[in-house]
N, C-alpha and C positions, 0 to 999 in steps of 0.2 A: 485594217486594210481599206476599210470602206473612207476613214479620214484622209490615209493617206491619198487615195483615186480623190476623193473632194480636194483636198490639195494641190495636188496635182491641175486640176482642172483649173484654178484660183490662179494658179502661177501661168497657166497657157493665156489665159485670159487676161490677168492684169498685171502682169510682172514678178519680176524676185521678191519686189520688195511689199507688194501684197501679201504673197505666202510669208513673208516671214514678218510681217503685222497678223495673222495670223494665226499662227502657231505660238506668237508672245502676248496673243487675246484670251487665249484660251476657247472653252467650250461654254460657261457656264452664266450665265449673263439675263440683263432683262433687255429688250426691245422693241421699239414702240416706230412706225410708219405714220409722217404729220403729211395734212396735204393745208393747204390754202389758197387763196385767190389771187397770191401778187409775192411778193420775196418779205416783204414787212410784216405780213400777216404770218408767213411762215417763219420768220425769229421770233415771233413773239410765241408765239408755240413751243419752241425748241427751249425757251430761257425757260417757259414756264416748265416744262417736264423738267431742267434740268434743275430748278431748284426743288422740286419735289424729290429727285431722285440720287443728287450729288451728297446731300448730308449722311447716307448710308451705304454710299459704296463710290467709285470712282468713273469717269468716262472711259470708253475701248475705243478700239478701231472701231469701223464696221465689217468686221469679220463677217458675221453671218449675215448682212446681205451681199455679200461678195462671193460666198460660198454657195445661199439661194439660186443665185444668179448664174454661177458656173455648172448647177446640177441641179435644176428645180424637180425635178421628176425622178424619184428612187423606186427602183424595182418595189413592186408592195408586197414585200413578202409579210408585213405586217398581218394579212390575212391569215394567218395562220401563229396559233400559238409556239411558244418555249418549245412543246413536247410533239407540237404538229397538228395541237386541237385546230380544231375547227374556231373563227371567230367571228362574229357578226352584232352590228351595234342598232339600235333602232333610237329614233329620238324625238325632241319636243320642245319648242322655244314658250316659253313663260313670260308673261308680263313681271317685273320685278317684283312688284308684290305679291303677285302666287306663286315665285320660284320656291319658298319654302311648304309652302303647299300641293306643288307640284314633287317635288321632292321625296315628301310623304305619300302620296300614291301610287308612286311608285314602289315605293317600297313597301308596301300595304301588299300591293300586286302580288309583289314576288315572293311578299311570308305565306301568302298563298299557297303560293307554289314548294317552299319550301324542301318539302318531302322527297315530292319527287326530282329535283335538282338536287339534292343531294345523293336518291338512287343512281343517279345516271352520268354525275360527276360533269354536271353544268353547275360553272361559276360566274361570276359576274360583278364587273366594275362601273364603275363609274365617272363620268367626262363631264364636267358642269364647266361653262364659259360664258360671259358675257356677250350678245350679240349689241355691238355698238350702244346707242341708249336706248336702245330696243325694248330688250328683255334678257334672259338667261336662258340659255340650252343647258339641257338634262340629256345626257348620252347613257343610259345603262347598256354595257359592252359584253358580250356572251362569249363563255369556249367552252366547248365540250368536244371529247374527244370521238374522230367518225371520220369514214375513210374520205381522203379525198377526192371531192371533186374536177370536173374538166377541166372547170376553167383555174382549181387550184394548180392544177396541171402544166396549164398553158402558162401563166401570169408571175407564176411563187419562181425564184431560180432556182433550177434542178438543184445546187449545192446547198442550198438553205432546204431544201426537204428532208434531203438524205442526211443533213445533219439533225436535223428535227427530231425524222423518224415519220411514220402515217400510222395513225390509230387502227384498228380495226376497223370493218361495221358496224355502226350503232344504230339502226333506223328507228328502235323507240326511243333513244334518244334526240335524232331529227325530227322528229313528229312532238313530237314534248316540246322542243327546241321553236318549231312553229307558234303553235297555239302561247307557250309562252308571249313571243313578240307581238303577237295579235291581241293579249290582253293588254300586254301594257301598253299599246297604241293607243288602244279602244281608252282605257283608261285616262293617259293621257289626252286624249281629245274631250273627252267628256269633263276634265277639269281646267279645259279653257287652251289646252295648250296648240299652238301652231307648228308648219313643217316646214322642210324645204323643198319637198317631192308631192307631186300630184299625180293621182290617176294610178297609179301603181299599187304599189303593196299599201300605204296611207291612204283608205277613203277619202276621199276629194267630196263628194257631194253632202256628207252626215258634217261635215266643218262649215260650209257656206248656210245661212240665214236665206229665207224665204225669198227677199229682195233681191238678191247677189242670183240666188240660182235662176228665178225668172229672167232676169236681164241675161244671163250668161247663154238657157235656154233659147229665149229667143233670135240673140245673136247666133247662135249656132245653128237654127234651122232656119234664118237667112241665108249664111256663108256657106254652109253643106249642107242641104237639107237631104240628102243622099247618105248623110255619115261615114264618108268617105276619108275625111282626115283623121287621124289615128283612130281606127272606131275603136267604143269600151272604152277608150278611157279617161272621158270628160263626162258620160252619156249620166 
């Protein structure tokens, strides 16, 4: 159903003949977003992918950014697992050469923990991606089953719940579930690794070098010296 409503949207948007390059693209595919400085810089890009990528499979439409584009935003019902667990991901960008070392700390973390994730039927995957030439993101992704919350409430569609199901109460399993994520934060930060979020659940200040806080410090009680702009959570 949910393809077909994508489809749908595809055909309102670009025509018949969209939807039905489409549906003869399939689903299953690689693709890649080039930008460049002028239209010459941009074929040279496109030839290059394509002979990387032509020897082992064939070119499609562009189905899926056709499809992106007609429906970029899907209910997230993703928040919630198969059976209605509860899920929640915490994470950490790596320089390339301590991705495999980051890797292992994490999992170091959670033999830790072991035991009592398995009392309490907290599981856990894993999301690794390259961020540009950056470095590598390390996602370890958490479900454990526990009643849902408000905002699972407000957010998840009523029919994907009720199909789900909602766990019971578990609050020693939310509380495990915590200090979990706050090791492997801690952890990860302490082996080099960076965020994407400041001030919040990620310590912001234990990441920044002596240099970086002064200067930030100081700017900050030029601009508000009253800590009036989000206080707490630069401080």
């Amino acid at each position: 159903m949910n393809d077909a409503k994508t489809l749908l949207k595809v055909v309102r948007q670009s025509g018949l003949k969209a939807g039905a390059k489409l549906v003869g693209a399939g689903r299953w595919s690689v693709h890649a977003t080039f930008e460049a400085d002028d239209a010459p810089g941009l074929q040279s890009r496109l030839l290059a992918a394509r002979k990387i990528l032509l020897p082992g499979g064939v070119a499609i439409e562009v189905s899926i950014p056709q499809a992106f584009r007609a429906m970029p935003f899907s209910p997230p019902n993703s928040i919630l697992g198969p059976a209605g667990e509860r899920w929640v991901p915490v994470h950490g960008v790596f320089a390339h050469s301590q991705a495999a070392r980051g890797m292992a700390v994490v999992e170091e973390t959670l033999r830790a923990r072991a035991s009592e994730m398995q009392a309490h039927d907290i599981r856990v995957g894993h999301l690794l991606t390259t961020v540009a030439a950056q470095g590598v993101l390390i996602e370890p992704v958490f479900f454990w089953p526990d009643l849902h919350s408000l905002y699972h409430q407000r957010v998840v569609q009523t029919a994907y719940r009720q199909r789900a199901g909602e766990p019971a109460t578990n609050l020693e399993g939310r509380a495990l579930m915590s200090r979990i994520k706050r090791d492997v934060v801690d952890a990860m930060r302490q082996a080099g690794a960076v965020h994407f979020q400041i001030g919040r659940f990620y310590r912001w200040r234990e990441g920044r070098d002596a240099l970086a806080l002064a200067l930030h410090d100081a700017l900050k009680q030029r601009m508000d010296p009253h800590g009036l702009l989000n206080p707490g959570v630069l401080a």
